[in-house]
N, C-alpha and C positions, 0 to 999 in steps of 0.2 A: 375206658382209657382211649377206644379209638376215636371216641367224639371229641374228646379234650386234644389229640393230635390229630384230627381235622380240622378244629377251630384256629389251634395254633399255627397250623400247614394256609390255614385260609389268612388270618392274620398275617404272618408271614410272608404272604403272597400277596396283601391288601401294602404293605409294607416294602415290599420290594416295586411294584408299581409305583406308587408315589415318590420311593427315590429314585428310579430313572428319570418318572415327570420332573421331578427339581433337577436334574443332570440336561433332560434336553433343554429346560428352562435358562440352567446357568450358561449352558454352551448355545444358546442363542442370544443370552445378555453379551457374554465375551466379541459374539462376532459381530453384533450390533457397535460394540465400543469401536471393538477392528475398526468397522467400518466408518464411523462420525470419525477416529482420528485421525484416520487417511482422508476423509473430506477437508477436515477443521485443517489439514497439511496444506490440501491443496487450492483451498480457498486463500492460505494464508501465503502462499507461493502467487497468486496471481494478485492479489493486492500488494504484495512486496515489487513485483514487476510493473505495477502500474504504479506505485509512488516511484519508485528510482525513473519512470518514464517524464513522471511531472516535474522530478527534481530535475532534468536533463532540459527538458521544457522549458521552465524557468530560468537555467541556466544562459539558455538560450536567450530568451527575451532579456537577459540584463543585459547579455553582450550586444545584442541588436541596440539596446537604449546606450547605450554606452557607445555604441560607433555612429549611432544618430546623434548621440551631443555634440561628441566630437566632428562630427562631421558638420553641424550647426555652428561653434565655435569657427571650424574653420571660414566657412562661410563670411561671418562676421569679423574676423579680419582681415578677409580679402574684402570685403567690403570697405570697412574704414581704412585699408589700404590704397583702396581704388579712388574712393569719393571724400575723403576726410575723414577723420574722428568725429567731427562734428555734428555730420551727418547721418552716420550709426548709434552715436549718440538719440538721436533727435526722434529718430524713429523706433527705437527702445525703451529709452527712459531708463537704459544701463549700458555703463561701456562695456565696450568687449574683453572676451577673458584676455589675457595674457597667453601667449604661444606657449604651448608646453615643450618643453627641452627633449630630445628622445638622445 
């Protein structure tokens, strides 16, 4: 009898080993995840701050294109102001817009 409960005391202890190894196993899978999804966070945090920087960006260059027209429109008829229609005509190949009303 005492060999049959030392083989089982052995097994049981070959058996207890192995599920701690799958326990540190699992609690290093968990803190692994931990960690990728506080990366996956904060990667996705500093690509949200650089799109809303581009979308600002852009915002930015339409308004710049936008006060360059207009400020080429003006241009254009103080020109044909200045010198005639005919004139800003001629050197275009398109009359000037129309003054916009504010």
């Amino acid at each position: 009898m005492d060999v049959s409960r030392d083989h089982c005391g052995s097994k049981d202890s070959v058996q207890m080993e192995r599920f701690k190894e799958l326990e540190n196993q699992l609690n290093r899978a968990r803190s692994e995840i931990c960690r990728i999804g506080k990366e996956k966070d904060e990667i996705e945090r500093k690509f949200q701050t650089r799109l809303d920087d581009l979308k600002d960006r852009l915002s930015q260059s339409y308004s710049t294109n936008r006060s360059m027209q207009n400020y080429i429109s003006f241009l254009k008829t103080s020109y044909a102001n200045v010198f005639g229609e005919s004139h800003s005509t001629s050197c275009t190949g398109l009359s000037p817009p129309a003054p916009k009303l504010v």
